[in-house]
N, C-alpha and C positions, 0 to 999 in steps of 0.2 A: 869524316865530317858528317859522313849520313848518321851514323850509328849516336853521336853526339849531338845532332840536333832532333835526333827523335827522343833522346834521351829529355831534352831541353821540353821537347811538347808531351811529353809525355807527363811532366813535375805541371808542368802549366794547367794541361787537364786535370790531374789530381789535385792542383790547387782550385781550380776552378769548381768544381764538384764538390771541395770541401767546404767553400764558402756557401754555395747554392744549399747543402746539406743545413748548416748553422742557420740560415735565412731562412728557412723551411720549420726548423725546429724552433725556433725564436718566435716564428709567423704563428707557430700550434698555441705556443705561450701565452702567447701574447691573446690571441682567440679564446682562449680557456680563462683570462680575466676581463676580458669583456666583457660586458652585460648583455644577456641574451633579448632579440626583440621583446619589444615595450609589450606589456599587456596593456589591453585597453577594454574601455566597457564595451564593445563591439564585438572583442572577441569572447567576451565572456557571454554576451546576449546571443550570438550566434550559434552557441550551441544549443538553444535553445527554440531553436528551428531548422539547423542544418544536420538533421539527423544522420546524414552519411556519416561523419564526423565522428560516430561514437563507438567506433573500433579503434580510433585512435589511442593511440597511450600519452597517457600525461607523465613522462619519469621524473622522477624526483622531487613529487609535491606529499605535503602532508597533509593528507583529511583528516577531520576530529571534527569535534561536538563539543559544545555548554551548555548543559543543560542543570535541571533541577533536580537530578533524580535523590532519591534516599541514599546516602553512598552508608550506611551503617546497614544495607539492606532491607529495610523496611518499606511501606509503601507511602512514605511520607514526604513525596517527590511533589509538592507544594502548594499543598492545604494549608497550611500556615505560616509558608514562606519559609522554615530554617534554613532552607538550603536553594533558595534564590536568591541570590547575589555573593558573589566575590567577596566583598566589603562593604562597610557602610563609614560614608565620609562625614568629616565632621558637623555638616549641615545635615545631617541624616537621610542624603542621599543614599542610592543604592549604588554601587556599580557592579553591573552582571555580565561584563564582557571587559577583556583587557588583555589585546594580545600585539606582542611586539612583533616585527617584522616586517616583511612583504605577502601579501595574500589578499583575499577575497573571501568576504562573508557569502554565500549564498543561498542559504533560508534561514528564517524567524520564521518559529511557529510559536503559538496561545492560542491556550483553550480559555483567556482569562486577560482578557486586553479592559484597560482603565482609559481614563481622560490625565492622567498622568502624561508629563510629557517626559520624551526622547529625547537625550544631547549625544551626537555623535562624535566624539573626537577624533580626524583623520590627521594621522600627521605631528597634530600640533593637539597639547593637553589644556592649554590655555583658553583657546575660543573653542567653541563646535561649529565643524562642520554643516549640519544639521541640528535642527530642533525639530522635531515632530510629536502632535500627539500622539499618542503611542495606538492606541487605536484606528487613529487614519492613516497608520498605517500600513493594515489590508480593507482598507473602505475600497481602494481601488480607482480612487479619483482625486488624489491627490498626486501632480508629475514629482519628479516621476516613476512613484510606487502604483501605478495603475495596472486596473485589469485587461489579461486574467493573471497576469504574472504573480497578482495579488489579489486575495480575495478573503472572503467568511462563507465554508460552508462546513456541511457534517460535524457544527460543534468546534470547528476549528478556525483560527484564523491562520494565515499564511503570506510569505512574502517571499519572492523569490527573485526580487531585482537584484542583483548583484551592486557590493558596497566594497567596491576597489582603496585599498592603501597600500601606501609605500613604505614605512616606518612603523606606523601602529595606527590599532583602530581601539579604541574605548567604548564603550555605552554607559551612559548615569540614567538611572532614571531617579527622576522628580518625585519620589513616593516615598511613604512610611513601610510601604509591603508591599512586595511583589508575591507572584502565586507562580505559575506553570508557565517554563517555556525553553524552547532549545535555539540555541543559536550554533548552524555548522556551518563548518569555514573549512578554508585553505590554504594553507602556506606554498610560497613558489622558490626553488632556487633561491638561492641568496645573493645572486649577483643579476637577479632580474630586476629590470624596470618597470614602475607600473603608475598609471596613470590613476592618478588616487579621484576617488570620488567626488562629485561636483553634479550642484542641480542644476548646473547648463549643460547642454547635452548639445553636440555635434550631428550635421543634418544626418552622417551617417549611422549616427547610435540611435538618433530618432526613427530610421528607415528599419531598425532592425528590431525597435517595440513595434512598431505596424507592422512588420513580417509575423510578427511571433502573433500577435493577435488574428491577422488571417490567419495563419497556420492551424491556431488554436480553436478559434471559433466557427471552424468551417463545418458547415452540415455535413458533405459529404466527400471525404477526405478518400483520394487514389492514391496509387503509388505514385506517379505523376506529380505527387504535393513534397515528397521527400527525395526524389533522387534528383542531385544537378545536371548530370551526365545523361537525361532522357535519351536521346539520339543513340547511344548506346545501348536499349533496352532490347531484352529480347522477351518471348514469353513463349513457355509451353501450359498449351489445353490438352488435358484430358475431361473424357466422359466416360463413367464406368459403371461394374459392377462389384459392390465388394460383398464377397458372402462370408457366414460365420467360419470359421478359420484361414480365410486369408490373409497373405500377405501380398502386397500391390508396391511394386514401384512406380510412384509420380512423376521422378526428377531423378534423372543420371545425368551427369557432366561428367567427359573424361579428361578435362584442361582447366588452370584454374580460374579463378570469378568470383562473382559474387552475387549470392540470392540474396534481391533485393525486397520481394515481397514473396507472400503464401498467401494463396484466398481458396478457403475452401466451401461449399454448397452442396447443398439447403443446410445450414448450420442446426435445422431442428432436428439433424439425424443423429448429434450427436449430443443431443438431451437424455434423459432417463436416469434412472438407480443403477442401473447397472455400470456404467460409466468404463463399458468394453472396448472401444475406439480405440487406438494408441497411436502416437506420431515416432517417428525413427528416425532419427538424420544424423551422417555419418559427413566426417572431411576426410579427406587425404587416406593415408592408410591407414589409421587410428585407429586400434585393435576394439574400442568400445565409442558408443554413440554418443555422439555431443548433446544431442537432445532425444530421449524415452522416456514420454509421458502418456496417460490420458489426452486425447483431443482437448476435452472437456476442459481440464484441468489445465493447458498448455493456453488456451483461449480464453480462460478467465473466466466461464461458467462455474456459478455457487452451487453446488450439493442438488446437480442434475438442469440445473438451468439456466438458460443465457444470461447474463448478466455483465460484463465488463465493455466498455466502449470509451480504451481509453488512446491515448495519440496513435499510438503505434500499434497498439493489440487489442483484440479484443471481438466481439461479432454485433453486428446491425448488418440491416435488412438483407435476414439468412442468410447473411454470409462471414465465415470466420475469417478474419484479415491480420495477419502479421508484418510488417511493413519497418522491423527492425532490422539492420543491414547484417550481412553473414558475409564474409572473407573466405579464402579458402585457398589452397595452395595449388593443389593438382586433379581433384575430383571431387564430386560431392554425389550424394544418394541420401534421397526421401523415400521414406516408405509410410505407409499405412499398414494398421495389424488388425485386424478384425478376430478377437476371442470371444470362441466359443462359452453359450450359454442356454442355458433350456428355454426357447421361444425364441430366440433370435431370428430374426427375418433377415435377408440379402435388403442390401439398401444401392440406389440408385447416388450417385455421385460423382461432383464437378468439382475439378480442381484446374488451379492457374497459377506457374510458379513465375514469375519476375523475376531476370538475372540477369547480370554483363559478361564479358572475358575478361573482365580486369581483375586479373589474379589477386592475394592477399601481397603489401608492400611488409614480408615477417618482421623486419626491423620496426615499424610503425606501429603497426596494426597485431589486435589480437583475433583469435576466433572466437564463435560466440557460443556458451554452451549453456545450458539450462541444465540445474542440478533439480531434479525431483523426488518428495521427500513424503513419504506419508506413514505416519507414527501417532502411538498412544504413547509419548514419552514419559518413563518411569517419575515415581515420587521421586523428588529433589533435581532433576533434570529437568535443562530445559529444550525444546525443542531446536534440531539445530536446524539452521537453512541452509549453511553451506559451511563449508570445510576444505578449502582449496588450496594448493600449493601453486607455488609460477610467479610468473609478472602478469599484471593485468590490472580489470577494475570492473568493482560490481554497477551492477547498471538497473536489476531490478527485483522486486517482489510479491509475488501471487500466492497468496494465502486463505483456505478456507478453515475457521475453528469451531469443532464441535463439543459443546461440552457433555459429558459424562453422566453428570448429575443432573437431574431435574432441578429448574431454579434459574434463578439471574445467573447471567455471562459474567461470574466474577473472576473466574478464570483469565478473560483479556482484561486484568488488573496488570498482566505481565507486563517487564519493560525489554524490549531488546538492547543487546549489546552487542557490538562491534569491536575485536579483536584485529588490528593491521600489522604484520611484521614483527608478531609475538608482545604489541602493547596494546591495549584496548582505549581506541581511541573516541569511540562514542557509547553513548549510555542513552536509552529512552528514559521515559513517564508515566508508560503505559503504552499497550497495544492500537490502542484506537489512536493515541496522539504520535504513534511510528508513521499511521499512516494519515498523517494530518488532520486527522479529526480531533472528538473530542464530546467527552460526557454519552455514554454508550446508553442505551434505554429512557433518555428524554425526548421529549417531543421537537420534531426538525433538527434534531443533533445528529448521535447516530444512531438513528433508529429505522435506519430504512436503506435500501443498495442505492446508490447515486454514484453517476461515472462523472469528473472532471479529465482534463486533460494526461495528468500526471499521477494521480490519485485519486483513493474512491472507495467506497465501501459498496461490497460485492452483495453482503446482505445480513440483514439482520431481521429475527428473529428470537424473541421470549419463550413462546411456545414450544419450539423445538429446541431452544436452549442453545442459540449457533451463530455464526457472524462472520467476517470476512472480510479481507482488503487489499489493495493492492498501491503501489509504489514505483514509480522509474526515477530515475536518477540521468540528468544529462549535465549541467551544468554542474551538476554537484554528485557524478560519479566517483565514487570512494578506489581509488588506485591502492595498491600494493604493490612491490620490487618482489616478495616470498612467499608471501601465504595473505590467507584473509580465512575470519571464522567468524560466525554470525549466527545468531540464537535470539529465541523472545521465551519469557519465561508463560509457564500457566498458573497461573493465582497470582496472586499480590506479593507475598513470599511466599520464598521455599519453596515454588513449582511445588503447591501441593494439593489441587486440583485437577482432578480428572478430565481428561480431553483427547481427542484426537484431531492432530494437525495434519493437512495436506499444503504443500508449498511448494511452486515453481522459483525459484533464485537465479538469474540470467545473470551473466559474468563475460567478461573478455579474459583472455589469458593467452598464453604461448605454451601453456602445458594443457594436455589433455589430461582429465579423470583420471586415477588409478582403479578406480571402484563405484560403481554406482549400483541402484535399487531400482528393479525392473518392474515393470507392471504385474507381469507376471508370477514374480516373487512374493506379489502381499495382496488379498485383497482390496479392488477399487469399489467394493458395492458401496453405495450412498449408506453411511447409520440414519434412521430413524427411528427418535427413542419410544416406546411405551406410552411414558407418561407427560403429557403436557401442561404444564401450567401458564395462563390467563391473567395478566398484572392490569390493574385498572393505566394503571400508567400510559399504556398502549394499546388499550383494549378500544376496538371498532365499535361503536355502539349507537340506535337511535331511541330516542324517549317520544312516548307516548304519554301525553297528560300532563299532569302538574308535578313535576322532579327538579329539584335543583342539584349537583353534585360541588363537595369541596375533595382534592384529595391532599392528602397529610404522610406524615411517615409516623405509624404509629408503632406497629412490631415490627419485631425482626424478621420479618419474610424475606427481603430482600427488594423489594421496591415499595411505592407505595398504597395506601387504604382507601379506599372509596366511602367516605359517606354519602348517605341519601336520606335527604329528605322530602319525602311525599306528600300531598296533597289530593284526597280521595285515589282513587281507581286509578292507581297510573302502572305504566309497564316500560322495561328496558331490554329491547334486541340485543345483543351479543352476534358477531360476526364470529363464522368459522372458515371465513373463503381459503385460507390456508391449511388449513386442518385437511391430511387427505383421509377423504373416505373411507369409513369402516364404522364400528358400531363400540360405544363407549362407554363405560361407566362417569359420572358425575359426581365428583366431588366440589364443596364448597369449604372454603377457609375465610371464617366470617365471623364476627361479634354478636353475642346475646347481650342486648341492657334494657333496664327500666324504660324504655323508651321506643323499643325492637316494634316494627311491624309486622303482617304477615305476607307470607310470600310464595310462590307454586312458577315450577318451573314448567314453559309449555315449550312445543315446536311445530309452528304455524296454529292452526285453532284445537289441536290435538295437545291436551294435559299430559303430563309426562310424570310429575310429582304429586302426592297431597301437599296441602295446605301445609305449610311449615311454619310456626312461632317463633319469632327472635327475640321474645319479651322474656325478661327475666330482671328478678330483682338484684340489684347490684352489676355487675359486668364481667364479662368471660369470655373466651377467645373458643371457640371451635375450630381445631385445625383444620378438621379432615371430615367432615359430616358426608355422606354419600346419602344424594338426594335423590337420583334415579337414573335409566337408561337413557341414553339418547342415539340417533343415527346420522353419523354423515354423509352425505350424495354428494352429486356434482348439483344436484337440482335442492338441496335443501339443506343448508348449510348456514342455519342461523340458531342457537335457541332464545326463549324470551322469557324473563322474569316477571310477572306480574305480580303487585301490590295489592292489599287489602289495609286499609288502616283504621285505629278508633281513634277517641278525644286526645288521648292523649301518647298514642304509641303510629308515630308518623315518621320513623326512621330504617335506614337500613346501613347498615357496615358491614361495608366489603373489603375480604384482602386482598381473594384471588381464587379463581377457580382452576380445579385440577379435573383433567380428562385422565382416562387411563384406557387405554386400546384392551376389545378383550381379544384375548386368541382365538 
């Protein structure tokens, strides 16, 4: 009987175990057709102030772009609209957005907003969601497209409130023509839920625009403002010395964690041409360095000088701060490299690393690496910024461009493109509009370095021919399952423009680098070109006397001509605060006509040129006249055109002056 009834419990347990097994497997099933938690705008706005957050992986969403670009390759990405809009409906509407699905818009950018209005279709193609003029919407005062999440600067407008649907999103616009603009979105899962769009907003989607606006607009932003887990914080100081060929460890950890922030000081040690500093930081046992750069270059500094202040990176008051989260598994190592150069001085320096022991969660979370890149990329190439295999998702962009030629930055004509999982799923409109600007060498466009939160131009310059920008991505981090590959071109077409590009590319991934480009490898000296040219466009200048100026686009110089017209003895300063120091030749590129005054170029009450005539019968273009010497100081760094005129020759035409460095 025993052997019999064990027999008995024994069928019982294997019946027992077989059903629990079914029930089990039934339970996965049935969980795999579920919908996975709702998105909601909360979560979508919180990444845009819960910076811990951005090691996470998003698996299985699709980033892309709509934009305008020229897709027959030309630079006709929307001057005359061909290729702004989808379709045009039978009321001769546009519609330039139409995507089926579950997802989330999260930027509209224009360089070229109208009083046209916006219909949004979420959901339903019948009514819209929205109407808005299309313009207010980055005015930034209209709910709830408000700033900063939305704004107008650098020539550019921008929206970054996220525009939730569950089935489809549309856009019509109300217009005959549209011009320039990109709209990038995201697809989710397809068995996701999502709380589609709506201008009434929940107290707690309200609490998380006023997070993002503190967050954003705070003067002076600590680690303290991005980590949730403070109580956890830990922090190592150093004070040191670093002299010319060392190398310095800042930060060892033998367990794993995560560096939360980098501040380093006096940030002006890491200014100059020579751009010798290097950062090194290593995870785990990783045979090569997640991040080998330039300081310089790693903090956002344009072609030797501070510049960048933007959420997470960047330097203000002398001090450089990094405040993007790092993961790690088992160890991490910072170093410093100080390369040797002829004059190099030992420098004095303060460093402070922010970290926890909350090791990397690998399934979740990627590590963070920064691919550094600096190239005169060949005719028909275009510069690439990163070329990455793995799972992960890019997260940002530090870019300085120098162009080659003396002349307008026609060179950032280039559009970037974005490559995901071997389909290229976005395309720009041009370099300045990658990084939310817009119209390079106008006045208050991009004509100058300005930091916003997310975006910014590092710098520009005419004279030296150079420009710069940078970009993060949180809400609208571009993920990849395989690879990701990303490039911006130089010229308009056919990358066929001389340039050299430097670019930091920050990424998360779960693979490490096979190969990267060391400082050491190429040189980092700053180019400064020769020859500089002077576009009235942009040009610093104060009038003395009786001057009116109009400017026009008359030749092909590459910007625009200055007329003047004069009334007796008048004169026009020229600023060279930029211009460094040295001693130049003068060139002028300027019109002879029937109407030409006379003209002598001085610096302070010292004459530098004779008297020059611009009077000639009929009209002529002088490219290149060389007018005389001149010197730059740190103490005199102006020259000034003075006027002579008679009855009837009260003019002057300007295209642009060209300096040229002597050796």
């Amino acid at each position: 009987m025993k052997s019999f009834s064990a027999g008995i419990k024994y069928l019982v347990v294997v019946f027992i175990v077989s059903l629990y097994m079914i029930f089990i497997a039934h339970a996965q099933h049935s969980d795999n057709l579920k919908p996975n938690k709702q998105v909601t705008l909360w979560d979508e706005l919180s990444a845009l102030y819960n910076i811990s957050g951005l090691p996470v992986y998003r698996p299985n969403t699709f980033s892309a772009q709509v934009s305008t670009y020229d897709t027959l390759g030309g630079n006709e990405d929307g001057f005359n609209g061909q290729y702004s809009f989808i379709r045009r409906n039978a009321d001769s509407t546009l519609v330039i957005f139409d995507m089926k699905g579950n997802g989330v818009i999260n930027r509209i950018w224009t360089p070229t907003p109208t009083d046209d209005s916006l219909d949004f279709y979420i959901d339903d193609i019948i009514k819209p969601a929205l109407t808005i003029k299309y313009r207010d919407l980055f005015s930034g005062k209209i709910f709830p497209f408000v700033s900063p999440l939305c704004g107008s600067q650098l020539g550019g407008n921008f929206c970054y409130f996220p525009i939730l649907f569950q089935q489809r999103c549309m856009i019509v616009a109300r217009a005959k023509k549209m011009q320039f603009h990109q709209i990038q979105y995201r697809l989710f899962e397809k068995n996701t839920k999502v709380k589609s769009f709506s201008t009434s907003l929940a107290d707690g989607e309200k609490n998380a625009l006023n997070r993002i606006s503190e967050l954003w607009n705070k003067e002076n932003r600590t680690i303290k403002d991005f980590l949730s887990e403070a109580s956890l914080l830990k922090t190592d100081s150093v004070s040191f010395e670093l002299k010319p060929g060392d190398t310095r460890n800042i930060f060892s950890l033998q367990e794993g964690g995560k560096v939360a922030g980098i501040e380093l000081s006096p940030a002006a040690a890491f200014e100059g041409l020579m751009n010798n500093i290097d950062i090194r930081i290593y995870w785990d046992d990783e045979k090569l360095p997640a991040i080998y750069c330039p300081v310089a270059d790693f903090f956002g500094y344009a072609f030797g000088k501070r510049s960048m202040q933007s959420l997470m990176l960047g330097s203000k008051a002398d001090m450089d701060y990094c405040y993007i989260p790092m993961p790690f598994d088992k160890k991490a190592t910072i170093e410093l490299i100080y390369r040797k150069y002829s004059g190099s001085e030992p420098l004095q320096l303060n460093a402070k690393i922010h970290y926890t022991t909350q090791k990397r969660n690998a399934g979740a979370e990627g590590k963070l690496y920064a691919c550094w890149m600096k190239e005169k990329p060949a005719a028909g190439k275009p510069h690439v910024f990163l070329g990455a295999q793995g799972k992960g998702h890019y997260v940002g962009t530090v870019l300085q461009a120098q162009g080659l030629r003396p002349g307008m930055t026609y060179f950032f004509e280039g559009d970037d493109s974005t490559v995901i999982d071997g389909q290229q799923r976005l395309h720009g409109t041009g370099s300045e509009d990658y990084f939310n600007g817009g119209w390079y060498a106008l006045l208050d466009c991009w004509d100058s370095r300005m930091s916003l939160p997310i975006h910014g131009a590092l710098d520009y310059s005419l004279p030296f021919c150079r420009t710069g920008g940078y970009r993060f991505y949180l809400s609208d981090k571009l993920s990849f399952e395989k690879n990701i590959y990303q490039s911006i071109e130089h010229g308009p077409a056919n990358n066929n423009i001389p340039a050299e590009y430097t670019s930091v590319s920050f990424y998360y991934s779960d693979s490490a680098p096979k190969n990267i480009l060391s400082p050491a490898d190429v040189s980092t000296e700053i180019y400064i070109p020769d020859t500089l040219m002077i576009y009235p466009q942009l040009m610093e200048y104060t009038i003395d006397g009786a001057a009116s100026i109009k400017l026009d686009w008359v030749y092909p110089t590459g910007g625009e001509s200055c007329a003047f017209t004069i009334n007796g003895e008048s004169e026009v300063r020229i600023s060279l605060k930029d211009i460094l120091p040295g001693n130049y030749k003068l060139f002028l590129d300027y019109e002879r006509n029937k109407e030409g005054c006379n003209f002598s170029v001085w610096q302070r009450q010292s004459q530098k040129s004779e008297w020059i005539s611009s009077s000639l019968i009929g009209k002529k273009r002088i490219e290149q006249q060389y007018v005389c010497d001149i010197k730059v100081t740190d103490l005199i760094n102006t020259f000034t055109i003075k006027f002579k005129t008679e009855k009837n020759n009260k003019n002057f035409f300007l295209n642009r002056f060209i300096l040229v460095k002597r050796k």
